[in-house]
Each structure stands twice: as C-alpha cells, then as structure tokens.
FIVOVEX-375815 format. One record per residue (C-alpha): residue number from 1; x, y, z. Coordinates in pm, 1 decimal. Example, Ala and Ser with C-alpha at 12.3 -4.5 7.8 and 13.67 -1.06 7.14 Angstrom:
BEGIN
     k         c1         c2         c3
     1     1230.0     -450.0      780.0
     2     1367.0     -106.0      714.0
# end
This chain:
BEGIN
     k         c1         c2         c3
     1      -29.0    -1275.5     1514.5
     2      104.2    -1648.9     1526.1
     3       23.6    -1775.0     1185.5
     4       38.4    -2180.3     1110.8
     5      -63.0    -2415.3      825.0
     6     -163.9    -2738.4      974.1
     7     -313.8    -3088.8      780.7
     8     -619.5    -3196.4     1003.4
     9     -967.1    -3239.4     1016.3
    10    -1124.5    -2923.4     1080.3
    11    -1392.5    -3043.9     1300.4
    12    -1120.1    -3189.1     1563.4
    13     -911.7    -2815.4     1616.3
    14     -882.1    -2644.3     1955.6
    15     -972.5    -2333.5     1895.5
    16    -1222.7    -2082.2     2019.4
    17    -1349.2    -1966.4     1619.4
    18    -1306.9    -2197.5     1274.5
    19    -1379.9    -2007.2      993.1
    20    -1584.7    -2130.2      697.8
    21    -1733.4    -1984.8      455.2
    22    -2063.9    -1977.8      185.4
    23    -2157.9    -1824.9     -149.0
    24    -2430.8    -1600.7     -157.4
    25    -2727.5    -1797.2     -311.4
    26    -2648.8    -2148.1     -217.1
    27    -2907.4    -2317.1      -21.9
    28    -2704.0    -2631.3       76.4
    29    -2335.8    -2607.0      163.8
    30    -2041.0    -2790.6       51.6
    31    -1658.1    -2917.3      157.9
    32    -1574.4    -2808.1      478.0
    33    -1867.0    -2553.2      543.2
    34    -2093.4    -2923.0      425.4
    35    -1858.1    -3101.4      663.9
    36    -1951.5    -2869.9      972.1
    37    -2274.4    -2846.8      891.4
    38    -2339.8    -3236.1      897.1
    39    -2111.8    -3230.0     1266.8
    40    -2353.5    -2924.6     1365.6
    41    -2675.3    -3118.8     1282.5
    42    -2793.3    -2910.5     1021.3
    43    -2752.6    -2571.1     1180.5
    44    -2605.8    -2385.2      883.9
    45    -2831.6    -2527.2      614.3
    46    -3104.6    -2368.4      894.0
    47    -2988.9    -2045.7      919.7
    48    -2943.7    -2010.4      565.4
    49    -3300.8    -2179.5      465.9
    50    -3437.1    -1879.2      770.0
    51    -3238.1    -1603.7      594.7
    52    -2997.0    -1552.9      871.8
    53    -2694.9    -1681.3      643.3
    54    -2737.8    -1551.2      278.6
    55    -2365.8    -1565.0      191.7
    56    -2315.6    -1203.5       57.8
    57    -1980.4    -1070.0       48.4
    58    -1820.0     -956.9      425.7
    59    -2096.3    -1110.2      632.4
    60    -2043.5    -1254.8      886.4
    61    -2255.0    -1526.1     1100.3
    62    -2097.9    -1674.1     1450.0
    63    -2245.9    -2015.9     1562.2
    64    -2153.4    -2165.8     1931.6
    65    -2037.5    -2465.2     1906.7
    66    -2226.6    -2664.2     2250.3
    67    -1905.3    -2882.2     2213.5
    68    -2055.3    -3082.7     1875.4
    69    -1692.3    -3031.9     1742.9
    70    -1370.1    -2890.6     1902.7
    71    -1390.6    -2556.5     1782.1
    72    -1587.2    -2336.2     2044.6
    73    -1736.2    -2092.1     1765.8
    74    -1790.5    -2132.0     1393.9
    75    -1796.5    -1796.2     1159.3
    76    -1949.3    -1843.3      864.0
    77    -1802.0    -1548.2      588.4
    78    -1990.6    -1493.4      291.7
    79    -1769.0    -1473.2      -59.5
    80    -2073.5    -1305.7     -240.7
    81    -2170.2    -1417.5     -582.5
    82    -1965.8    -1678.7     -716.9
    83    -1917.6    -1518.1    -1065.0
    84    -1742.5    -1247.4     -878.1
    85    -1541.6    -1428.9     -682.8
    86    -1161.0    -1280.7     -719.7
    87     -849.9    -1300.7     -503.7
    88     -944.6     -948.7     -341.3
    89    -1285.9    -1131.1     -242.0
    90    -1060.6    -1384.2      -52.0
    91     -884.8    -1078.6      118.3
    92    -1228.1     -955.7      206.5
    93    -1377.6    -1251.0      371.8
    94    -1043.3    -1332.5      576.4
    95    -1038.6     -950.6      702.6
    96    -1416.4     -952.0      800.0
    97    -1326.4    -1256.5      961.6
    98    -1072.2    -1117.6     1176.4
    99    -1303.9     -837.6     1233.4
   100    -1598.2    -1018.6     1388.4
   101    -1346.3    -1260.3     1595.4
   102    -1213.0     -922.7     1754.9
   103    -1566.1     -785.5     1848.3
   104    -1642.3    -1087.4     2076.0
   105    -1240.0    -1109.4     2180.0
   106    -1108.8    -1442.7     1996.4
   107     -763.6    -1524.0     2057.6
   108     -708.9    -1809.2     1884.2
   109     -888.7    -1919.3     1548.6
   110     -844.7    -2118.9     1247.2
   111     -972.1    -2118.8      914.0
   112    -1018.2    -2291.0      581.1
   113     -787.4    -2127.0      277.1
   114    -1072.3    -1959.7       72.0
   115    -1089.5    -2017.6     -282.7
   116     -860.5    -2303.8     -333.1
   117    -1231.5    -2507.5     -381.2
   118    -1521.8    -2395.7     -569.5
   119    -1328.9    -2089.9     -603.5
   120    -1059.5    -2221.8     -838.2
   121     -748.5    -1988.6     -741.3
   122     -385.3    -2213.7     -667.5
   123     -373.2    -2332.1     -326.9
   124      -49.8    -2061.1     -286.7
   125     -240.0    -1741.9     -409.7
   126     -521.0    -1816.0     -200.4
   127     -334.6    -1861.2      115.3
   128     -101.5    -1562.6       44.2
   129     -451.5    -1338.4       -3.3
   130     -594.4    -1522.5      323.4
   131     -322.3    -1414.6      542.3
   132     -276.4    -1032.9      367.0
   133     -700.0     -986.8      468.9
   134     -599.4    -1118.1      798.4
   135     -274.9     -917.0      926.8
   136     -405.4     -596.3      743.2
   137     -746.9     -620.0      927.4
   138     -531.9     -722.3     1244.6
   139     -358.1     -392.7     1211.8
   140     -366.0     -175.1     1534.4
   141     -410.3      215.1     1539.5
   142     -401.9      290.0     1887.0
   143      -14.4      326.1     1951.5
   144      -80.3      707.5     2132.7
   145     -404.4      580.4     2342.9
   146     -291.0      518.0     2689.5
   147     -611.3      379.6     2830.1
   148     -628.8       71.1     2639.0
   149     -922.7     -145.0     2863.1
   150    -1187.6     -104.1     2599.9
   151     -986.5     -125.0     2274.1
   152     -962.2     -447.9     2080.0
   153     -666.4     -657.3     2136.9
   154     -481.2     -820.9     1791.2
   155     -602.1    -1206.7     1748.7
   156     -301.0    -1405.7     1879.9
   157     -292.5    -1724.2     1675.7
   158     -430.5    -1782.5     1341.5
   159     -400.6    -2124.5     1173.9
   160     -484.0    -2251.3      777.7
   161     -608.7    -2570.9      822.9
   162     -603.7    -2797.4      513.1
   163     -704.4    -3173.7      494.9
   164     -539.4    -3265.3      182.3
   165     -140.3    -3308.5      273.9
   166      -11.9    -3241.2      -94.7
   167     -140.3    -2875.5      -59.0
   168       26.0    -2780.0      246.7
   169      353.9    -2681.1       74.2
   170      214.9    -2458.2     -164.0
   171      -13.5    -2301.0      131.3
   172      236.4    -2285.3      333.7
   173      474.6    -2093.4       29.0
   174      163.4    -1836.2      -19.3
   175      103.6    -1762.2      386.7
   176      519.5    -1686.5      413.7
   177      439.7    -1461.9      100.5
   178      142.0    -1294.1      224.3
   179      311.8    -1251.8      591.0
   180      580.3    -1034.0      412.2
   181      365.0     -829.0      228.1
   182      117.7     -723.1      491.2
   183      374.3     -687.2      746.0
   184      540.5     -426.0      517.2
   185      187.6     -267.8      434.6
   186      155.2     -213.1      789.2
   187      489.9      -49.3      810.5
   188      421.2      192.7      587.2
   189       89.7      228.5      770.5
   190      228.1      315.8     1077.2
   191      477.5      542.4      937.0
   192      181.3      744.3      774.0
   193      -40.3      742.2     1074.8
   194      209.0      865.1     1337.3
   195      185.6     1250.2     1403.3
   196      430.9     1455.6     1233.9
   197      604.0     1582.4     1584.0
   198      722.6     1209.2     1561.1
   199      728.7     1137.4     1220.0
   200      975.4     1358.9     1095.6
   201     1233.4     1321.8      784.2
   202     1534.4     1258.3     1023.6
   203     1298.6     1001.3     1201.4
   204     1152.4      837.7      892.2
   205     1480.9      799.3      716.4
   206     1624.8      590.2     1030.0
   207     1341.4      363.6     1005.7
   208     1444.7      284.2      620.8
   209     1798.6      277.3      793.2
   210     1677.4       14.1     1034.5
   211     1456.3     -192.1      772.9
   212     1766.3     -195.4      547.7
   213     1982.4     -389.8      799.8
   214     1667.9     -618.1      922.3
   215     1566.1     -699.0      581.0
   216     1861.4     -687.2      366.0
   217     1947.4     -417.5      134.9
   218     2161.2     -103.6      130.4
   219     2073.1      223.9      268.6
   220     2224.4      509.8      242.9
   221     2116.4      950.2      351.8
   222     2221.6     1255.0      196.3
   223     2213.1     1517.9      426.2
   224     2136.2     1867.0      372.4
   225     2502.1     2022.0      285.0
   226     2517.1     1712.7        9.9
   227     2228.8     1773.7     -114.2
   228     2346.3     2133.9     -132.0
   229     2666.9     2038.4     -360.2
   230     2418.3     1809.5     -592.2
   231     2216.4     2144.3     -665.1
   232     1869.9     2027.8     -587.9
   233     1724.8     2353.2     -532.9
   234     1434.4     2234.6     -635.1
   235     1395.5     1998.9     -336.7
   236     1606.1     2240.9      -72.0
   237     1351.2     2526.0     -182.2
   238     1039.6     2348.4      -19.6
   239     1275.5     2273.6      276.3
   240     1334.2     2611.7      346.8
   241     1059.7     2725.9      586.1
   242     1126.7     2445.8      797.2
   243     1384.2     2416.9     1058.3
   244     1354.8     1973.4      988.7
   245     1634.7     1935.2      763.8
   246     1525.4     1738.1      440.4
   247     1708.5     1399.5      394.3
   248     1699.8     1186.0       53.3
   249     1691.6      816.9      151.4
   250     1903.2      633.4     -124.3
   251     1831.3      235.9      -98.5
   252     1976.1      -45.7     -343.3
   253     1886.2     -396.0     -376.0
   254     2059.1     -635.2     -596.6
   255     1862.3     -956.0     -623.7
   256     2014.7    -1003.6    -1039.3
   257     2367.8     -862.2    -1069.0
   258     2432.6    -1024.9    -1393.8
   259     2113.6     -817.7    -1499.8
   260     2157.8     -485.3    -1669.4
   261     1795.3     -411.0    -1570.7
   262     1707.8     -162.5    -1260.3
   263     1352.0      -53.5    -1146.4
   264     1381.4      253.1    -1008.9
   265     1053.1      345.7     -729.2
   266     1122.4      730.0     -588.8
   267      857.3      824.5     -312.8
   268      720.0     1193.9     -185.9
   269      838.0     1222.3      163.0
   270      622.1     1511.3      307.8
   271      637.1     1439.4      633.8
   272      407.1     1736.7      705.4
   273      267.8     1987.1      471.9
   274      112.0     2302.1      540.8
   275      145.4     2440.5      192.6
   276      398.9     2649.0      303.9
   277      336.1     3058.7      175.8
   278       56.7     2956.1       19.8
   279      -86.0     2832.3      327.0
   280     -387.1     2517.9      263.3
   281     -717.9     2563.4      474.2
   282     -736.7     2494.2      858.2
   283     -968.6     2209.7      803.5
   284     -870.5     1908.3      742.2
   285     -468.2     2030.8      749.8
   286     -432.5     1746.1     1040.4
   287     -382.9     1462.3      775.8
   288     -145.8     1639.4      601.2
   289       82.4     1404.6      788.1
   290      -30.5     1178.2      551.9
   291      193.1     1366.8      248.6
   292      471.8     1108.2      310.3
   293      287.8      851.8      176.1
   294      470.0      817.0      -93.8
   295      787.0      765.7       64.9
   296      656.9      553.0      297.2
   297      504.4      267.7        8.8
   298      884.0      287.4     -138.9
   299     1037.9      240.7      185.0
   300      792.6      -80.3      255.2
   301      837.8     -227.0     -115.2
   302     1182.9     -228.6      -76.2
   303     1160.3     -375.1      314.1
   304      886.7     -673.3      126.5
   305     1124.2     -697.9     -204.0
   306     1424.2     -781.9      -15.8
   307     1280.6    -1026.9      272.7
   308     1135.1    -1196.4      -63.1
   309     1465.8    -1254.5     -202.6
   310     1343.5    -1160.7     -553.2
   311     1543.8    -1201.5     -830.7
   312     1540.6     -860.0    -1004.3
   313     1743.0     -490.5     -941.9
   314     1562.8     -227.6     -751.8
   315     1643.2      167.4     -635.6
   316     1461.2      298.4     -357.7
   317     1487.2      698.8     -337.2
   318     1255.3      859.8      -82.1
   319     1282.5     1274.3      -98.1
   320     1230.6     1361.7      275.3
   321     1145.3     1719.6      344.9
   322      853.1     1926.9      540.8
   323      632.5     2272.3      362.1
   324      620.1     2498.2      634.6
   325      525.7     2927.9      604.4
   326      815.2     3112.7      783.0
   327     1061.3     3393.9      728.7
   328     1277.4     3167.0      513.1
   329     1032.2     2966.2      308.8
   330      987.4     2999.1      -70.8
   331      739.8     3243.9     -228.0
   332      518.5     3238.6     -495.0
   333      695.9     3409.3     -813.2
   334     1046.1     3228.3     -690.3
   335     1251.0     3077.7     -954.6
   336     1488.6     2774.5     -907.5
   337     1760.9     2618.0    -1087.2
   338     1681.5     2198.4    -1017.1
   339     1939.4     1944.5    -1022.5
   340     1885.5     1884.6    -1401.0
   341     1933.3     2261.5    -1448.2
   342     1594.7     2327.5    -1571.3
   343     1433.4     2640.3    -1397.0
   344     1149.1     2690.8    -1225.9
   345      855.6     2889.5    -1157.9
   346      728.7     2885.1     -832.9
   347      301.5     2961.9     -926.8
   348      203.6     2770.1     -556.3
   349      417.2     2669.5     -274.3
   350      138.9     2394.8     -221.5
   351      251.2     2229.3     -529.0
   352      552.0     2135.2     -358.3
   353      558.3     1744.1     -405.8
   354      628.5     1756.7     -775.5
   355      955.8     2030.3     -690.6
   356     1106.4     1741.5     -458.2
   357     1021.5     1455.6     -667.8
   358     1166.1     1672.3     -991.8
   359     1484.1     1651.0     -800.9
   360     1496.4     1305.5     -697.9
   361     1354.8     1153.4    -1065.2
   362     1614.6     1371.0    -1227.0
   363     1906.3     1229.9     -941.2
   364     1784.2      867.0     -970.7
   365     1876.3      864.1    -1372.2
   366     2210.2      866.5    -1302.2
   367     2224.3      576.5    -1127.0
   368     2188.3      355.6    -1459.5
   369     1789.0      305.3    -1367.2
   370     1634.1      115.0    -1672.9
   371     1267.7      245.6    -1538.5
   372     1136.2      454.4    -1292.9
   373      811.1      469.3    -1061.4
   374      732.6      790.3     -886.8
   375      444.2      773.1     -609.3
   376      273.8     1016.5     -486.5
   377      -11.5     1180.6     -271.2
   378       20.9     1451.4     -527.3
   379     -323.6     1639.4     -630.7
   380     -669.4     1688.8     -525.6
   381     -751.5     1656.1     -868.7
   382     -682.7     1264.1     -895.0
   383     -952.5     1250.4     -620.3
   384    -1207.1     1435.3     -770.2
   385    -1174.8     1264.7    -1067.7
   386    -1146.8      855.7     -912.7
   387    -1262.7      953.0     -548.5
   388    -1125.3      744.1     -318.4
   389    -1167.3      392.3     -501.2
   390     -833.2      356.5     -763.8
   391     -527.6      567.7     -767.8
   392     -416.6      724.6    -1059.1
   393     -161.3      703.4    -1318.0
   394        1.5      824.5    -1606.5
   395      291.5      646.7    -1816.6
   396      545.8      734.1    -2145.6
   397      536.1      343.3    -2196.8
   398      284.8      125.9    -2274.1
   399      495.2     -238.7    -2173.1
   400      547.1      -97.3    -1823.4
   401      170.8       55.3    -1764.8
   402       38.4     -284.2    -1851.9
   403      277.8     -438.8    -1578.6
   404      142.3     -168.1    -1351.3
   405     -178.2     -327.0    -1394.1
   406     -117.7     -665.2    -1371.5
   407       68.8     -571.1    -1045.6
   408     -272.6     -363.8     -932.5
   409     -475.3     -656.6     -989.5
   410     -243.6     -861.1     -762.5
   411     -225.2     -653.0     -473.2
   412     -632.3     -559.1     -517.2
   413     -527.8     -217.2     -488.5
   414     -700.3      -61.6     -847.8
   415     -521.9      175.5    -1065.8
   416     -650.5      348.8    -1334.6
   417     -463.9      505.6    -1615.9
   418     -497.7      893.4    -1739.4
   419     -432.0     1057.0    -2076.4
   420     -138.6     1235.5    -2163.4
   421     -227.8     1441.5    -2429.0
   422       64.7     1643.8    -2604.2
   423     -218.6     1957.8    -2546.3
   424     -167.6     1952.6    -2180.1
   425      221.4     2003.3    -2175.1
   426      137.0     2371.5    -2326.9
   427      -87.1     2446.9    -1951.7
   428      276.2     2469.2    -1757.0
   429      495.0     2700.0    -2019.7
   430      614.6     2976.8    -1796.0
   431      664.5     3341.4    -1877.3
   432      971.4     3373.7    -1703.3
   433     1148.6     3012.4    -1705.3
   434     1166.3     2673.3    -1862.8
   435      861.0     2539.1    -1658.7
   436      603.6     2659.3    -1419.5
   437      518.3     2406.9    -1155.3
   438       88.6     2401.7    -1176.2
   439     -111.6     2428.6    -1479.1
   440     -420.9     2569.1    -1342.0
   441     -690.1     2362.0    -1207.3
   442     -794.7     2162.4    -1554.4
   443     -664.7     1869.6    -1532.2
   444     -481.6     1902.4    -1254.7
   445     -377.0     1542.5    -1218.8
   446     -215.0     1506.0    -1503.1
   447      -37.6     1826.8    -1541.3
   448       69.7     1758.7    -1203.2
   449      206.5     1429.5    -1308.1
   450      390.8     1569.8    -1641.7
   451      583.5     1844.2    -1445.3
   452      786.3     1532.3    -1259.7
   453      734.7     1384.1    -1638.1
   454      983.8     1677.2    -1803.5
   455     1261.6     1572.3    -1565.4
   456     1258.1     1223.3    -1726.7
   457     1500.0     1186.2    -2051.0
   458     1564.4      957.5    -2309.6
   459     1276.0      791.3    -2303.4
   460     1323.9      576.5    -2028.0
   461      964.8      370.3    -1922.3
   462      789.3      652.6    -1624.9
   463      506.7      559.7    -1474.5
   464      355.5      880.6    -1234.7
   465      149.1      709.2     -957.9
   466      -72.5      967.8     -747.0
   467     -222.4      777.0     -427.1
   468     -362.3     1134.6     -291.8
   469     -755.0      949.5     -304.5
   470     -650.1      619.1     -185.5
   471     -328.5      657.8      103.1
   472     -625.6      761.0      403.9
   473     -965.4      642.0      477.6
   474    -1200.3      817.3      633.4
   475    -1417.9      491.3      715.2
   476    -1389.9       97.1      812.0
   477    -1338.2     -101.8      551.0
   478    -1285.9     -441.5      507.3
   479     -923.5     -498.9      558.8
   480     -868.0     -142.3      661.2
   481     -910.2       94.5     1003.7
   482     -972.9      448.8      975.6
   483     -656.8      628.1      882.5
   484     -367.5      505.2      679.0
   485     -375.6      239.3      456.0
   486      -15.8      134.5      314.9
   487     -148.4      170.2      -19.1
   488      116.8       84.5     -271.0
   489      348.7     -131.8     -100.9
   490      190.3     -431.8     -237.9
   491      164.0     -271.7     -610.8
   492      513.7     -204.4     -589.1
   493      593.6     -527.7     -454.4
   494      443.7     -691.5     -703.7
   495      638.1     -498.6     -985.0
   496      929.8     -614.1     -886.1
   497      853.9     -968.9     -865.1
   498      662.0     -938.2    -1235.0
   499     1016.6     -764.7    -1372.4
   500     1184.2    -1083.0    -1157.0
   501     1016.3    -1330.9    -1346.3
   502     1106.9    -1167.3    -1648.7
   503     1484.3    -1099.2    -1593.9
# end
C-alpha cells in the first residue's frame, strides 16, 4: 500500500472511495462528513434521518458518488459514541474502512485523519493510528493459496487528505510512524502464520539476520555447540527430541551510548510444539506453530525500534528451539543444571517455554541489561483467566509495570496485571532439586511466570508478558484476519520509545 498525505479539498480527489466518518447519535453532520454532505445534496443527513447511517463503531455505509464530487464512492465509518472515542477507535474505523473498500475491490482511496476534529487527539497520533488500522487490516494471509482469482487483493494507494496546510507536517510525522509499526506487526504476523515445515529456528533466525541489516541493528546466532559451552541445558533439553537445531538470536541496538540504561526484551521461539513426551491433544496441535510468538514480537520491536531511530539502548534475545517426542527428547522426572546453575525438575515436557526462556533471562543479565521483558505464549491458564481480550502480566517493579501500561494503551493492545503473591513461590519447591518447572494447575499463569521470575537477580525491573490468549484469532476482527496477530510488537515498541524519552 502507497500511503500519501496531501493538502486539498476533499470533494475535488480522484479516487474511487473518500472516507468520512460520523458519531453514533448525531443527526446532522459536521467538517468534512458536513462538507460532503452539502456537495451530495443531503444524502448523508438522509440516510442517517432513515436509520441507514447510525454512526456506531465499525459500520460502514458506501454512497456512489453519480459524479457530484470527484471521488467515485464515499464510506461513511462510524466512531461510536463520542464519550468513547479513543485512539484504538481511530484504528477501528480506518481498518473497517479498508475492509469494506476490499469487498467491492477499491484500489485507490483517500480519507480524512480521524480524530484530529471533534475527536480532540494531535493531528500526529491520529494519523499514526489511521495508517496502523489501515496496513494491519490490509494484511494478506494467503501466501500458500495458489488459486488466488477470488481472494481480495491489498488496496494499492491510500491517501490522508487534510485541508488545513499547518497540519500536514505533524500528519505526515504520525503516518511515517504508524507505517513502521504496522509494517513490523505484520512481520511478526507472517512469521507466526507460516507452517512450521517453513518456519523453522534456522529459518526464523535468518529473517532477524536479514531485518538487522535492512533496518539497522546488530545481529548475531549462537549455534548449538555454543550454546553447549554456555551450559544452557535448560534450553538444549527441550531441543533434544528434535533433529532442528535450536539457535539463540542475540540482537543489539544502540540508539543512547552515553546512556548506562539497557531494556532488555527476550522472546519464546517455539517454532513448533508438540509438548514433546508429554505429548498435547491432537486437536487443535496445528497452531502450535503459533508458540514462537514470542520471539517473533521481539524480533519485530527491534526491526520498528531501529527504523525509528529511537534514542534509548535495547537487547533483543529470541530462544529458538522446537518440543518434539522422540528417542532423544527429555522425560518427565529429568533434572537439569541451567545456565545460572540452578537445577531443575522436569514435572511436564509441555512446560517447555519457561526452561528456554530460564536460559535466555539468566544469559541476557550478563550483558549489563538495566531491565528485562520476557514474552511469551506461555500458559493456558492466562487464557482462561482474560480469554482472548488482554494479555497478561506479572512484574517485581512497580515504575516499569506502569510503563507497560502506558505502552498498552498506546499500541491498543490491553494488558492486565496479575498478583504475585509470596504464597505462590511455595507451589514449584521440588523434592529432588532447586525448582520444579509447573506448580499444578492453580494459578497456572503466574506460577508459570515466576519460574522464568527465579532466574532474575538483584532485583533488576522483570516484567513476565504471556500473549498465549491474544497472539491467534480464531475470528475477523477489526484490524485483524483469522490467524496471527503480531501482538506485542507495538507494546514493545512503544517501551522503548517511553524509556527514550526518558533517557
């Protein structure tokens, strides 16, 4: 998708769809939805005063034109009720947008920046949200189809069209913003929706090889012999029943060198995950592609962080491996030594997540990290207890959940926070080492979470982010196909440029 900011009346664009939009509840429109209206003779306020047009939030109403104005088509969004109008609102109405202009095969449309009127968001926010609805719900899922003749085609050009000339810098800051962000959303969406026969760890650590050189920042692979002399049994024990070696995706961005400060984001790279011994159900074991999803966010943060240029430290780790049941794999009752020298107790070789991320938190502190992010499809817990609406999260720090949250609000992707109560350390003492890696099914979430927790010292600011509810969707949703959704690129993204305006 072509994506322009242009200064000219809206009525007088060659295109074949303007976008407008309309609160839900107003009877007579205003600004440029007013402005069409009057060029259209009256046919919004008509539709509305019939019923046809009531404004609520991802509707969508597409007027011809007859050649009153230039534009062939007018779509008419609704923003739903103005006291809950929010910048994820604006992402909603520019994807449904995008979504109806692709049913009747638009190429080329234009459309007003959404909330930088009534709305009351900066001109710069609201264009960066306009353009993140748009590319995500322009995002294509058919890359294995092969007969394409009935599948929707991606909208072509797309152009923000402001009257007012001493906005167009600011939109035009927020659309390069939003651009980045998406595009590295749908990386990571790609990544997670390709089949695991592709998507393998050798495969998805030369795409953060690639992105490194394209987008600027340092990558670099440990193989399996180095990961070997580290001592990250942990992480080489859920490799084992796999003949895909496991990699461990090192990648450094300097934006502040004079800073001290470095962000640390390590990602769960299960490229495919059977459960290994302890083998999961048949059904549903498809998506367990889906497992890297962790990985995949850390490897499209970094991609979005860099292109962004922002000023601020960040370490990228991404623990690449595969659970598969075989002659070699681990066992339930195994005990490891990990990296940090703790041991082990293997209770579930479908807890495996926590085992490679154990390894790679534990690695990552002695790279002079200031804070560290771990993410996660981790537990079916987190689901059951948030469905499929926030991710989950717990923290040791109080200063870096609350930037966690201003980052969630950003991005529009919701986290939620979970106790952790001194009580649930005591559900993963082991009999027979230092830890054991489930606590049984209470609270599964956040034992989960405080197993990668004990491999954090010193107090250093953890955040544990499980995305197990929110990484796949099983239905259309506004900005979003079936499948994949890039969730946590954006949250991540938007750490690093809170930490940058803080450094």
């Amino acid at each position: 998708m072509d994506i322009q900011v242009l200064s000219k009346d809206i009525t007088k664009i060659t295109v074949d769809a303007l976008v407008v939009n309309l609160f839900e509840g107003i009877k007579k429109p205003s600004g440029a939805t007013g402005a069409v209206d009057k060029a259209l003779h009256g046919v919004i306020s008509d539709l509305i005063e019939s019923g046809e047009i009531e404004g609520k939030i991802k509707e969508t109403t597409i007027i011809h034109t007859k050649e009153m104005i230039e534009p062939k088509r007018i779509i008419v969004v609704g923003l739903g009720k103005e006291e809950d109008f929010s910048l994820e609102r604006i992402r909603q109405a520019a994807a449904s947008s995008i979504k109806a202009a692709k049913k009747v095969k638009i190429k080329k449309m234009a459309s007003i920046v959404h909330g930088i009127g009534t709305g009351g968001f900066d001109s710069s926010s609201a264009s960066r949200c306009v353009v993140e609805g748009a590319l995500l719900a322009d995002y294509l899922t058919h890359d294995y189809k092969t007969d394409r003749k009935d599948l929707q085609q991606p909208i072509e050009e797309f152009w923000l069209v402001e009257q007012s000339e001493d906005k167009i810098e600011s939109i035009t800051t927020g659309v390069e913003k939003g651009k980045v962000l998406a595009q590295a959303a749908n990386i990571a969406r790609k990544a997670v929706n390709a089949p695991s026969n592709a998507m393998t760890p050798s495969h998805l650590a030369d795409i953060s090889s690639s992105l490194a050189n394209e987008s600027g920042f340092s990558c670099e692979i440990l193989q399996q012999k180095e990961l070997e002399e580290l001592g990250m049994n942990a992480f080489l024990g859920v490799a084992k029943g796999s003949k895909e070696e496991p990699k461990l995706v090192i990648m450094k961005y300097e934006g502040n060198p004079e800073s001290k400060e470095k962000t640390c984001l390590v990602g769960k790279g299960m490229t495919f995950d059977s459960g290994g011994i302890s083998l999961k159900t048949a059904e549903g074991m498809e998506t367990m592609k889906d497992d890297m999803g962790g990985a995949a966010a850390v490897i499209g943060a970094m991609s979005a962080i860099a292109k962004l240029k922002l000023k601020t430290n960040v370490l990228g780790i991404a623990a690449l491996a595969e659970n598969m049941p075989s002659g070699t794999a681990q066992k339930p009752g195994d005990i490891v030594h990990s990296f940090q020298g703790k041991t082990i107790e293997i209770m579930n070789t479908d807890a495996e997540g926590r085992l490679i991320l154990a390894d790679a938190v534990a690695y990552a502190q002695t790279l002079g990290i200031t804070r560290i992010i771990d993410v996660a499809t981790l537990t079916g817990s987190v689901v059951v207890a948030l469905g499929h609406e926030a991710s989950g999260y717990i923290s040791n720090n109080d200063d870096f959940a609350e930037a966690l949250d201003k980052a969630s609000y950003d991005s529009g992707e919701r986290c939620w926070r979970l106790p952790i109560y001194s009580e649930y350390k005591e559900y993963l003492k082991s009999d027979f080492a230092d830890i054991k890696n489930i606590g049984g099914r209470p609270a599964g979430a956040i034992t989960g979470g405080l197993f990668i927790g004990s491999f954090v010292e010193n107090d250093l600011p953890w955040i544990h982010l499980d995305i197990a509810g929110t990484v796949w969707s099983t239905k259309e949703l506004p900005y979003y196909a079936k499948g994949a959704t890039g969730v946590g690129v954006r949250t991540l993204t938007h750490l690093a440029e809170y930490y940058s305006a803080q450094e």
